[in-house]
Backbone as JSON Lines, residues from 0, in Angstrom:
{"i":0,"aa":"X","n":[110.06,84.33,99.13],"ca":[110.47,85.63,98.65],"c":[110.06,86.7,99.68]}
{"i":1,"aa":"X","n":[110.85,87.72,99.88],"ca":[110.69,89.13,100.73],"c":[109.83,89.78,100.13]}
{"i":2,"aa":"X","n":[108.73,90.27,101.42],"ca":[107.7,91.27,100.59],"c":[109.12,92.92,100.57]}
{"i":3,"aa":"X","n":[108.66,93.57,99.56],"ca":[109.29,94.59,98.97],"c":[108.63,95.75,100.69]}
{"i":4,"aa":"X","n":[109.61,96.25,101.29],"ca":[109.35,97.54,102.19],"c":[109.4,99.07,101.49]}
{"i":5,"aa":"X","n":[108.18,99.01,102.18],"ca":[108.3,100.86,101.29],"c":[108.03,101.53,102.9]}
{"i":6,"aa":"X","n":[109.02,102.51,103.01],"ca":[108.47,103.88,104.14],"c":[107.7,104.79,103.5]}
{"i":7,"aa":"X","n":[106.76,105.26,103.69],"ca":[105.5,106.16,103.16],"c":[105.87,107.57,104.44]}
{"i":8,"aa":"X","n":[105.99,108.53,104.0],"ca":[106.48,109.4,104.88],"c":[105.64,110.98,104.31]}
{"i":9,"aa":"X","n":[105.58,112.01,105.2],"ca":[105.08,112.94,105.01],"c":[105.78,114.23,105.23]}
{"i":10,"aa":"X","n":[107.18,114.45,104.45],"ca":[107.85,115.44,104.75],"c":[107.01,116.94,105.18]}
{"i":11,"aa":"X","n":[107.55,118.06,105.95],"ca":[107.41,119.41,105.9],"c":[106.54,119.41,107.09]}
{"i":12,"aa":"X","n":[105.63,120.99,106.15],"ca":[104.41,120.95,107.46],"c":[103.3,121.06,107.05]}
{"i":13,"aa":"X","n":[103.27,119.73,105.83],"ca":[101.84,120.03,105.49],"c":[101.17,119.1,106.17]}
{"i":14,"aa":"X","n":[100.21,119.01,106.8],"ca":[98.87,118.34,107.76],"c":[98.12,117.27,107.33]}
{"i":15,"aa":"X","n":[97.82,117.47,105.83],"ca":[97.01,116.82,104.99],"c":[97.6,115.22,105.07]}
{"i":16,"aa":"X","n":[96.93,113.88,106.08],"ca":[98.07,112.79,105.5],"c":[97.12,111.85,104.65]}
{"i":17,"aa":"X","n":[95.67,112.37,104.09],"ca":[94.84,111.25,103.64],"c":[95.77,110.36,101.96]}
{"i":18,"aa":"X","n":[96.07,111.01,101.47],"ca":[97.04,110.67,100.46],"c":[97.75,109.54,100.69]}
{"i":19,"aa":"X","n":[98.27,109.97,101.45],"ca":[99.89,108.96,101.94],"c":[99.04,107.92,102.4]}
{"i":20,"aa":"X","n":[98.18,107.53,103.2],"ca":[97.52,107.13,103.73],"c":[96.61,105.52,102.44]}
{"i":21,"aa":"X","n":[96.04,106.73,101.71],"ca":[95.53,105.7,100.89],"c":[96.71,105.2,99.97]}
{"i":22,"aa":"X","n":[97.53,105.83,99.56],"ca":[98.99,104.55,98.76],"c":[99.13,104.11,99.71]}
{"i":23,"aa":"X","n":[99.84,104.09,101.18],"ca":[99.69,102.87,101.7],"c":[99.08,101.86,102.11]}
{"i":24,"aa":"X","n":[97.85,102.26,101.66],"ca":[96.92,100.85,102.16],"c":[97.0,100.13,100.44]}
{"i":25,"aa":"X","n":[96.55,101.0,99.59],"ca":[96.93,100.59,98.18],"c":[97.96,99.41,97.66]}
{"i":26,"aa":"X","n":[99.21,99.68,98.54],"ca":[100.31,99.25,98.3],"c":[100.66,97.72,99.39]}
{"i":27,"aa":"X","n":[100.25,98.15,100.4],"ca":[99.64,96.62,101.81],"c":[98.55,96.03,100.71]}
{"i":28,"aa":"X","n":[97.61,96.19,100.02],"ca":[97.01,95.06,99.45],"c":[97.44,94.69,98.45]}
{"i":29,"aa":"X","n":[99.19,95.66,97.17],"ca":[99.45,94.5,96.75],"c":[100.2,93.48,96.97]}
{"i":30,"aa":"X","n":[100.31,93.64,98.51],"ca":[101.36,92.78,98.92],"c":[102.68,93.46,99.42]}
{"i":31,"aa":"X","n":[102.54,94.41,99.88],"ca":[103.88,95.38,99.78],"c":[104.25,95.63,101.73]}
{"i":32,"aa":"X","n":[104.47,95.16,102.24],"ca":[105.02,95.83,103.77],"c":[104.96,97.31,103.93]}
{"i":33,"aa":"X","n":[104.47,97.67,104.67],"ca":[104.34,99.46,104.46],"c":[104.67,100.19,105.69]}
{"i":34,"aa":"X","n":[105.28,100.69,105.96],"ca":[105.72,101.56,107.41],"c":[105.44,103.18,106.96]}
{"i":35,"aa":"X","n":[104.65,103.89,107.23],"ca":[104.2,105.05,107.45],"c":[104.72,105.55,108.76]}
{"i":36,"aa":"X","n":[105.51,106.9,108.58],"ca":[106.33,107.16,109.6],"c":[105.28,108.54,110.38]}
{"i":37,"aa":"X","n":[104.48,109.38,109.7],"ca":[103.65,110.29,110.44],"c":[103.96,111.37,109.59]}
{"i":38,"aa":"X","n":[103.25,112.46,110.84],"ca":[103.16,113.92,109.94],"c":[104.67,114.67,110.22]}
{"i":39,"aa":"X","n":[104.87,115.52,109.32],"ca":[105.96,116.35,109.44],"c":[107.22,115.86,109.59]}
{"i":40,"aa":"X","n":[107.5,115.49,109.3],"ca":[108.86,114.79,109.04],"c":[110.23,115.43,107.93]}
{"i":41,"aa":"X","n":[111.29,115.68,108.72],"ca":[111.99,115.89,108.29],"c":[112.76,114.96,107.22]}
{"i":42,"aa":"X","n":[113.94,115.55,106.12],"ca":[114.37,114.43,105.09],"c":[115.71,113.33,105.94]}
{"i":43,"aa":"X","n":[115.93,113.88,107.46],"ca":[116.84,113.57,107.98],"c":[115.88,112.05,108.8]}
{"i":44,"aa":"X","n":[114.83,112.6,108.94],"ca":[113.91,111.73,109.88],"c":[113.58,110.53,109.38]}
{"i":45,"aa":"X","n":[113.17,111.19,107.33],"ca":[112.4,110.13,106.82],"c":[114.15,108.82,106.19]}
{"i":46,"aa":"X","n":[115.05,109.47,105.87],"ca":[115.86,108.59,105.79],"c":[116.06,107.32,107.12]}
{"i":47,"aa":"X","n":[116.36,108.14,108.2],"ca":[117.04,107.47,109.07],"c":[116.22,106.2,109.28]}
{"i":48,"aa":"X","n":[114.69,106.64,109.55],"ca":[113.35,105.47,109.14],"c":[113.65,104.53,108.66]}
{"i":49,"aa":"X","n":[113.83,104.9,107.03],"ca":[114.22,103.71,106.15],"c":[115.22,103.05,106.4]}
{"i":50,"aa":"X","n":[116.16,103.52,106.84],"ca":[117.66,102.51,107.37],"c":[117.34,101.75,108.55]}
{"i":51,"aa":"X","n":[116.43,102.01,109.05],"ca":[116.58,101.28,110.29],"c":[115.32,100.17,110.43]}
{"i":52,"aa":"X","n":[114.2,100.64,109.3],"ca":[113.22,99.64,108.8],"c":[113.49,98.55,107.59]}
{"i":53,"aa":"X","n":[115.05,98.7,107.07],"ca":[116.1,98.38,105.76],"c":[114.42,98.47,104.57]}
{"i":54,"aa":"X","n":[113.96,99.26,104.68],"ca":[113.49,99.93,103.37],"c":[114.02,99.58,102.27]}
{"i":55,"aa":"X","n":[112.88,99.12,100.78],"ca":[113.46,98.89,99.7],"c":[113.24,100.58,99.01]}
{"i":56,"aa":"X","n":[112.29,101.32,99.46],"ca":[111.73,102.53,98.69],"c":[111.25,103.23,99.96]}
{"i":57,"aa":"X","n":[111.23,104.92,99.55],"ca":[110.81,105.42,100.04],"c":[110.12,106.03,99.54]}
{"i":58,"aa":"X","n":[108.57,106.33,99.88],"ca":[107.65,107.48,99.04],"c":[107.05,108.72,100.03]}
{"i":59,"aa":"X","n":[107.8,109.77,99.4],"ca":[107.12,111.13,99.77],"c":[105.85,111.48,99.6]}
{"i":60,"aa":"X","n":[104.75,112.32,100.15],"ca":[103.57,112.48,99.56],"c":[103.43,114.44,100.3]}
{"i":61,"aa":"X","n":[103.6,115.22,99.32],"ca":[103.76,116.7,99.68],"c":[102.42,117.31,98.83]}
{"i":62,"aa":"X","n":[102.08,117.82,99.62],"ca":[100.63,118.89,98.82],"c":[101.37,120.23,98.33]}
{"i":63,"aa":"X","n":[103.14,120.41,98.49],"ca":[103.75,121.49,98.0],"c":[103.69,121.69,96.57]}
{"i":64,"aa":"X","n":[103.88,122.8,95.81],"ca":[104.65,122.41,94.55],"c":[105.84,122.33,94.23]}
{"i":65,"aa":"X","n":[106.44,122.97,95.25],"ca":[108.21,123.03,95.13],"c":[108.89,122.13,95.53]}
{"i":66,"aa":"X","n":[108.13,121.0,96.79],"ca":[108.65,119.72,97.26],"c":[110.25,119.99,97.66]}
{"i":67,"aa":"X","n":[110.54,120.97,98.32],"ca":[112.09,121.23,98.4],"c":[112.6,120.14,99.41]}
{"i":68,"aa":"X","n":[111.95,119.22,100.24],"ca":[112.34,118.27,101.07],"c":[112.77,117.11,100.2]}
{"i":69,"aa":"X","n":[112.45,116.69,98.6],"ca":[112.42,115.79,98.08],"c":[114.54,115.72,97.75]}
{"i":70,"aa":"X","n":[114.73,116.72,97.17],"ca":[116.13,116.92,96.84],"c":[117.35,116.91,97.78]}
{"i":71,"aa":"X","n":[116.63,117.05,99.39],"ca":[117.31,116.71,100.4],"c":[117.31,115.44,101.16]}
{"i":72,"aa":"X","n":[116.69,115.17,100.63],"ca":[115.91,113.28,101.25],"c":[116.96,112.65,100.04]}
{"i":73,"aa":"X","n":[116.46,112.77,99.18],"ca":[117.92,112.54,97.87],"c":[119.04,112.05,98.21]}
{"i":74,"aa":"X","n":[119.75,113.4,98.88],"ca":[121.14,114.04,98.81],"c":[121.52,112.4,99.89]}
{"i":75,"aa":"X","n":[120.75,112.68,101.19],"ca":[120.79,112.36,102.39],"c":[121.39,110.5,102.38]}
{"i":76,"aa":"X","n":[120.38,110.12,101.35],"ca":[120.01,108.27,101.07],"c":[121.23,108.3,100.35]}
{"i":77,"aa":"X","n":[121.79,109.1,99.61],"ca":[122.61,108.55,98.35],"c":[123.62,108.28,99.36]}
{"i":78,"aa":"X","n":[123.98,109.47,100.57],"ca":[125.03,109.29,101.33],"c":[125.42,108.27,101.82]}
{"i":79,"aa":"X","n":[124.02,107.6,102.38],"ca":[123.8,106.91,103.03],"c":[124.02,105.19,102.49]}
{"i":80,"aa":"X","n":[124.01,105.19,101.03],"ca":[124.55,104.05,100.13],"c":[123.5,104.12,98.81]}
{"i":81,"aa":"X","n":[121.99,104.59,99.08],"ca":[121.13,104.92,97.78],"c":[121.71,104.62,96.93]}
{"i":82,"aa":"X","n":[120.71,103.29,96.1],"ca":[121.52,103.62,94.48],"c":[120.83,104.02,93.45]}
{"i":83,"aa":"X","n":[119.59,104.38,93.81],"ca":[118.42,105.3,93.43],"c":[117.28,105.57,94.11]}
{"i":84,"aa":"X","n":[116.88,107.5,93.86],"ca":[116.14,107.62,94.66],"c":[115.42,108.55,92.96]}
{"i":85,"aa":"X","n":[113.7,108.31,93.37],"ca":[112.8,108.57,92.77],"c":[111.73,108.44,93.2]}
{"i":86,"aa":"X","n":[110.78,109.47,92.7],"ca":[109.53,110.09,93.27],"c":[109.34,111.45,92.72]}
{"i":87,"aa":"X","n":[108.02,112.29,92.99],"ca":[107.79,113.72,93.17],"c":[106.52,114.16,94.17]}
């Protein structure tokens, strides 16, 4: 069986990556493949990532409250074939 790929990504310009950081190690010990793409990342950046890592999930991690990168990362995957995208 395929371990499940998740991209762990850090849209915008927030700095902070200890978060993202610990779900992905969280997620590597349950067995999960994990590609962490870095800081600041655009929703154009963090898609293209996942397509080219064939990603099963992608998880955002924003210290925003408005997360306005989340609804464009969305838009972007669905285009892209997404047949669901979820997170906050």
């Amino acid at each position: 069986m395929r371990k499940l790929r998740v991209v762990i990504a850090k849209p915008g310009l927030d700095g902070h990556d200890r978060g993202a950081k610990v779900i992905a190690r969280a997620l590597r010990d349950a067995g999960m493949e994990v590609i962490y793409t870095g800081l600041r990342q655009t929703p154009e950046q963090i898609v293209t990532a996942a397509l080219q890592e064939d990603a099963d999930v992608i998880g955002c991690r924003s210290l925003r409250r408005s997360q306005p990168h989340r609804p464009a990362a969305d838009g972007i995957a669905r285009g892209q074939g997404a047949r669901r995208c979820a997170g906050g």
